[in-house]
C-alpha positions in Angstrom: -20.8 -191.8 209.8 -20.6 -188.5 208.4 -21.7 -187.8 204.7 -20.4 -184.9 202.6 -22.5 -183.2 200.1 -21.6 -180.0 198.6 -21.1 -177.5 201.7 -21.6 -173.7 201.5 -18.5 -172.3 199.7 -16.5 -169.0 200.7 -16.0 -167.0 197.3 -13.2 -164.1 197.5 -13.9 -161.2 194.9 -11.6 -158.1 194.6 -12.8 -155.1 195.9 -10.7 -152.0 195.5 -7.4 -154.0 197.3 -9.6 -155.6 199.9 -11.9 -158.6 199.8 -15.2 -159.3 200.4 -16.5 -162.9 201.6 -19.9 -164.1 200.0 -21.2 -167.1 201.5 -24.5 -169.1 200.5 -26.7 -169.4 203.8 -27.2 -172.3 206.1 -29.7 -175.1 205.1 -32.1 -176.1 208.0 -30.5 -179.5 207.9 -27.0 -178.1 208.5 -28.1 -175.4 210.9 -29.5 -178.6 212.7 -26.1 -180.7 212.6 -24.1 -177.4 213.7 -26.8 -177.1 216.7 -25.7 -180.6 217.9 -22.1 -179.7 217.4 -22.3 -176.9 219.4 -24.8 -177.9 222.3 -21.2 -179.1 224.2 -19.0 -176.3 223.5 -18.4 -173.5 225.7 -18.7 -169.5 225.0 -15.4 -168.5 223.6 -16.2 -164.8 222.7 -17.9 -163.2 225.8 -19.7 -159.4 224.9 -20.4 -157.3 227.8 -20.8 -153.7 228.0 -18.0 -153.1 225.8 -20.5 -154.2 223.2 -18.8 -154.6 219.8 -15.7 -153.2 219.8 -12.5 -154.1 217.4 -11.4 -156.6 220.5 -14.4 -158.3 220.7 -14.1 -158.6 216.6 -10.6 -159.6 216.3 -11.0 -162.3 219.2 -14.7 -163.4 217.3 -12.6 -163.6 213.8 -9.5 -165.8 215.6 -12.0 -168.1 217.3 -13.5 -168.5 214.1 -10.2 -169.2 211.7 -8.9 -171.8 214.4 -12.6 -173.6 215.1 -14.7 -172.9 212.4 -18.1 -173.2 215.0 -18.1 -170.8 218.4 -20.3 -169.9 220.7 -20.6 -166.5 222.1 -22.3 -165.3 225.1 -23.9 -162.1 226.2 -23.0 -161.3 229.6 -25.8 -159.4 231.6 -24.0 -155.8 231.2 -24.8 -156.1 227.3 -27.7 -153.9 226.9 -28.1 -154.6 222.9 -30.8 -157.2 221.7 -29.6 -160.1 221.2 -30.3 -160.8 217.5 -29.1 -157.5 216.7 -25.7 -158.7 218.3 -25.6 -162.0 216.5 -26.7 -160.5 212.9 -23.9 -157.6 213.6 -21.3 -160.1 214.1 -22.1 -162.2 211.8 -22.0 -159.7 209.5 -18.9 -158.3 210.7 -16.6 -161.9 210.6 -18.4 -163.3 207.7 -20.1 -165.9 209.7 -23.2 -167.1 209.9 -25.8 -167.7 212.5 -26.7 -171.5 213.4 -28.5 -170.9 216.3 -29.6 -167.8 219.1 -31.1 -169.4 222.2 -31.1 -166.8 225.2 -28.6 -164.9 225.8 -25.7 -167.7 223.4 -25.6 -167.6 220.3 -23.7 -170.3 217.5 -21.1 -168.7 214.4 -19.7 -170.6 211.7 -17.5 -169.8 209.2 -15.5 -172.5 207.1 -12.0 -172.2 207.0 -9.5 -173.0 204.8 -8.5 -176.2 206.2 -12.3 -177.8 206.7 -12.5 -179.3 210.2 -16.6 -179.6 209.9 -17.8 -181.2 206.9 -21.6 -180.4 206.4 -24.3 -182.5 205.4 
């Protein structure tokens, strides 16, 4: 049984011919049911020495339109901090963090076509 209340909504202001995503941040009661979505899924993105580069962005920003929750993975040639990582490419997609436990972290961003519908 899944309940919808009002979810975290994606607003798109004009900026100069671009546009800029503002998104409300995660309740600790969503954060919770995307942690028990994601406990099963496997890393999609992968970062390794490469660090951030546009690949690892597109890739993280593709993941993200198609599944709406991802989990990335540090691989043990990644020499940045981990939270550091996550907040920089969350930050970079537009996503936000629902959980960092070692070395995996959790993104979601909402897409157009909700597949997730949180609490």
């Amino acid at each position: 049984m899944m309940r919808s209340l009002q979810s975290p909504t994606h607003k798109m202001l004009p900026k100069d011919k671009t546009t800029t995503m503002v998104t409300k941040a995660l309740t600790g009661k969503q954060a919770r049911f995307l942690r028990g979505l994601g406990h099963h899924l496997n890393p999609i993105v992968m970062i390794g020495r490469g660090e951030l580069s546009d690949a690892v962005l597109r890739s993280t920003d593709e993941a993200l339109k198609v599944h709406e929750l991802i989990k990335v993975r540090l691989q043990e040639g990644c020499e940045l901090d981990r939270r550091e990582v996550a907040a920089q490419l969350a930050e970079k997609s537009g996503a936000q963090i629902a959980q960092i436990l070692g070395k995996t972290f959790l993104l979601y961003r909402e897409a157009e076509e909700k597949k997730i519908i949180l609490p």
